[in-house]
C-alpha positions, 0 to 999 in steps of 0.5 A, spaced: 858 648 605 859 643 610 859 636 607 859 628 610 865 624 609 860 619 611 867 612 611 865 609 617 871 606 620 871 597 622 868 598 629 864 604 630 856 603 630 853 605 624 850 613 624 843 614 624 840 618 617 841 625 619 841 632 616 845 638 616 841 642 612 834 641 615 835 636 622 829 636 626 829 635 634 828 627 633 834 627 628 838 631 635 835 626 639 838 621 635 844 624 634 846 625 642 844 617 643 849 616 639 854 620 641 852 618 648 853 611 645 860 611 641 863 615 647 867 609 648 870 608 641 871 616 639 878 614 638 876 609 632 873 616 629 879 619 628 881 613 623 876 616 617 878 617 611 878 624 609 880 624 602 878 621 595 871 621 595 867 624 589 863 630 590 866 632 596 870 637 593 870 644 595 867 643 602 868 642 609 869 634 611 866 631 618 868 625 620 862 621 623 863 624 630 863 631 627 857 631 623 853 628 629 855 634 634 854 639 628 846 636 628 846 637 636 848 644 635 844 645 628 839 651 630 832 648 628 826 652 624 821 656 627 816 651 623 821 644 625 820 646 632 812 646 632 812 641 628 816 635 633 815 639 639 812 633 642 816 628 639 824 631 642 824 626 647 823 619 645 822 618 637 828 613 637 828 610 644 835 614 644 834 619 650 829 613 652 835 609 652 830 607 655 833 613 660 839 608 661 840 613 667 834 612 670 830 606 667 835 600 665 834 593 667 841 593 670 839 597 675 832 595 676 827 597 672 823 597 665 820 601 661 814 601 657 809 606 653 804 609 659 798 608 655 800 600 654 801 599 662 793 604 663 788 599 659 789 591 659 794 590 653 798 585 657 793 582 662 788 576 660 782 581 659 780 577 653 777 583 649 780 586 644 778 594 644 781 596 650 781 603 653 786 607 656 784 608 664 785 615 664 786 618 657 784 625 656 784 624 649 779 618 650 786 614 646 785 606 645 788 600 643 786 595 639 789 588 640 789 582 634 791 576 636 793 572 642 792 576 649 798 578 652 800 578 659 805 580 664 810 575 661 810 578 655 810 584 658 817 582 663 820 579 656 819 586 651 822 591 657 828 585 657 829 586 649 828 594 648 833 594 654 839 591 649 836 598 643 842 601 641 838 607 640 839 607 632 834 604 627 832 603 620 826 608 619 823 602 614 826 596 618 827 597 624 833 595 629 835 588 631 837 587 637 842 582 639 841 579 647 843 573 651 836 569 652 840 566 659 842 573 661 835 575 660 833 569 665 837 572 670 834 579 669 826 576 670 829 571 676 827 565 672 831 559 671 837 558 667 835 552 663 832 549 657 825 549 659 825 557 661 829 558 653 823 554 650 818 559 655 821 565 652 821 562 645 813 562 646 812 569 649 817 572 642 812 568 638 804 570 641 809 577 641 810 576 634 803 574 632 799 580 636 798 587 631 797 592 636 793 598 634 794 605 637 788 609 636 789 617 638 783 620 637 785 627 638 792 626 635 795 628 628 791 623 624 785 620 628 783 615 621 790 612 621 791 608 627 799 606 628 799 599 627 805 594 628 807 587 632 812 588 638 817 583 635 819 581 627 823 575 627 826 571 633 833 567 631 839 564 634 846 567 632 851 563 628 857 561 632 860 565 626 855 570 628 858 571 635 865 571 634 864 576 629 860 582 634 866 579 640 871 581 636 868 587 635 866 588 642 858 590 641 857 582 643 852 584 650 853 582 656 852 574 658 853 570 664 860 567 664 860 561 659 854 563 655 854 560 647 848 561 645 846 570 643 839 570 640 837 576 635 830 580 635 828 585 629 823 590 634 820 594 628 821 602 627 814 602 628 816 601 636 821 606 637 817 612 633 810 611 636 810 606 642 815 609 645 814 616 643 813 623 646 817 621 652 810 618 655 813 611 659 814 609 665 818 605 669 817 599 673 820 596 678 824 589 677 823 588 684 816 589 686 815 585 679 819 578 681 815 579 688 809 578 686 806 572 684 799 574 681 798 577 674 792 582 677 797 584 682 803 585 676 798 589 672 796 593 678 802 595 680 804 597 673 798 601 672 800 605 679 808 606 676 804 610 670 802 615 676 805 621 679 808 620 686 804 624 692 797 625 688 791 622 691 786 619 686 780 614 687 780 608 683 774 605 680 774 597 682 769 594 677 774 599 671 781 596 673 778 589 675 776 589 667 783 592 665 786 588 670 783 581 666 779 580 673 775 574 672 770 575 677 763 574 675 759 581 678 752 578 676 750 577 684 751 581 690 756 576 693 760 576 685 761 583 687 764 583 694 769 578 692 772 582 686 772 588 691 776 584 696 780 581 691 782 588 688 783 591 695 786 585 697 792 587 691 792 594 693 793 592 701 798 587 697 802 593 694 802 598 701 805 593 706 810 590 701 809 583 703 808 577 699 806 571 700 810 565 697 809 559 694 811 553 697 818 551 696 823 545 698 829 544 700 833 538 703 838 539 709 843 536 710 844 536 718 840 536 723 835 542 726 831 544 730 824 547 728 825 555 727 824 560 724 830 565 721 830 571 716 835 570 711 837 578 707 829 580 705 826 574 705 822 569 712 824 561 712 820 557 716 824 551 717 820 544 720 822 537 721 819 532 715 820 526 717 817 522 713 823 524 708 829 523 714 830 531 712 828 537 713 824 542 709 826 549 709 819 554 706 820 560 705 814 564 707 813 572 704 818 576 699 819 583 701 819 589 697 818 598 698 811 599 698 809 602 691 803 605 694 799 607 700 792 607 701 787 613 703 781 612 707 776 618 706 772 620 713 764 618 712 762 613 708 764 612 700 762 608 694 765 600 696 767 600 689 772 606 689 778 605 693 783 611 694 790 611 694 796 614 692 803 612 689 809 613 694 
């Protein structure tokens, strides 16, 4: 009989609860992120003591390593198969990982639940029963607690970036992260006044319970029902030097001091980011845009498939979307036609607009225009001030989507378009 020594050597990140003698596919997955994970610390492995355990006499002993490729290799029973059939891929954002090799923050994507980024979840719809577009099985969510918006949405994709991939089946995990690296991933400034931000869209995260309700899943009466975030503190300076020793404290940028930590319920990893149903959203298209509507609308369109041409309700993704425009008249109507094709059009030619900006040079100039990498400056005397005034005048980004314009005449309230 096989058994587990289970000495687990100073350095080499916890094993996830696992079992030989009746493992299950969300346990394989586990097993192979965490394999994936302390691949770099194999040699450490080897220090296990194999001896001088009670009750391990008489059997095979594995060091953590060992029993973690048995589970990989375990052959699963016809009736654990069926059973987890839908759930292999993400019951612990392992394979997720967010799938680091395809969606990371560090190369330029996030991800979320595909159901999340489908009804108004992280917009200011102000309702708290929010379908989810395009659900077959009817799937809805209800939301308790402060409306959340694209923020929140920039700042969780952030902190599920930093998942080791194990975590406590009742607690969760806790997720050590740089609120400065943080900063610098969402392309904000790197200064107390975005820490306090970031402080506020922890605490609306920590205050809002979300209810997902399937009603054709395995429990329709029992909604699955958590809070993105359980707690939000900043690491003692003991604290650091401890996870620096130990080579797991997270990237930073140089200089950095200050690690916050955030406990992500296992509720989140087991049923937000389960069956492999997420979508992974571009950073850049994100930092380009500067309208909530638009955000939320290009992540409504990362969720589908590229080259499929599909007609959009206008009134159904102008409520999801948190599109405050009354509909009561005839001209309220046009004007959230134009303001939804508008964000389409947005979307297709990669170009936006930018906010105004100021920056003072210090020599003389002509007034010009030049292109700087992506980005357009228009630079123009201001006298008043005896300077010059450089203003940027669009950001630049792949085009996410193309619209399809339909011979004759169509309904003004259905857009067509297809993701690219």
């Amino acid at each position: 009989m096989t058994r587990y020594l289970g000495t687990r050597p100073q350095g080499l990140p916890r094993l996830p609860a696992l079992s030989l003698k009746r493992p299950t596919p969300a346990m394989q997955a586990a097993a192979r992120a965490w394999l994936s994970a302390t691949a770099a610390l194999a040699h450490l492995d080897g220090e296990t003591v194999a001896s001088g355990r009670p009750g391990l006499a008489g059997g095979e002993l594995l060091t953590d390593r060992e029993f973690a490729q048995r589970v990989c290799d375990a052959e699963l029973g016809e009736l654990d198969a069926l059973e987890n059939l839908e759930s292999v891929r993400a019951v612990s954002v392992c394979e997720a990982q967010l799938r680091r090799a395809e969606y990371d923050v560090r190369d330029g994507y996030g991800v979320m639940n595909t159901r999340f980024l489908r009804c108004g979840l992280f917009s200011s719809a102000q309702a708290e029963h929010l379908p989810v577009l395009r659900s077959r099985t009817g799937d809805w969510v209800l939301r308790r607690g402060k409306p959340l918006g694209q923020d929140h949405l920039d700042f969780m994709m952030a902190v599920l970036a930093g998942t080791s991939g194990q975590f406590d089946a009742k607690l969760g995990e806790a997720i050590v992260f740089s609120p400065y690296q943080v900063c610098e991933t969402l392309g904000m400034s790197k200064n107390h006044a975005a820490l306090a931000k970031l402080k506020e869209w922890a605490a609306d995260l920590m205050g809002t319970v979300i209810e997902l309700h399937e009603p054709e899943g395995p429990h329709p009466e029992r909604p699955t029902m958590s809070q993105f975030l359980g707690s939000l503190t900043t690491l003692t300076r003991e604290e650091v030097d401890a996870l620096r020793r130990a080579g797991t404290l997270p990237a930073a940028p140089s200089g950095t001091k200050v690690f916050w930590q955030v406990v992500v319920p296992a509720v989140v990893f087991t049923e937000f980011v389960k069956k492999g149903v997420f979508s992974g959203l571009r950073l850049d298209v994100r930092r380009a845009l500067n309208s909530p509507f638009q955000k939320w609308l290009a992540s409504y369109m990362s969720t589908h498939e590229p080259g499929r041409i599909l007609a959009f309700s206008i009134p159904e993704l102008a409520q999801a979307g948190g599109l405050h425009i009354s509909t009561a008249t005839e001209h309220g109507r046009k004007n959230q036609r134009r303001a939804v094709r508008e964000a389409f059009a947005v979307l297709e030619s990669g170009r936006v607009p930018m906010r105004r900006g100021r920056l003072k040079l210090s020599e003389d100039a002509a007034v010009l225009a030049r292109e700087e990498g992506e980005a357009v400056f228009e630079v123009r005397t201001g006298a008043a001030q005896g300077a010059y005034v450089s203003q940027p005048l669009e950001a630049t980004f792949k085009p996410l989507v193309r619209l399809v314009h339909p011979a004759g005449e169509s309904d003004p309230d259905t857009v067509f378009a297809m993701r690219v």
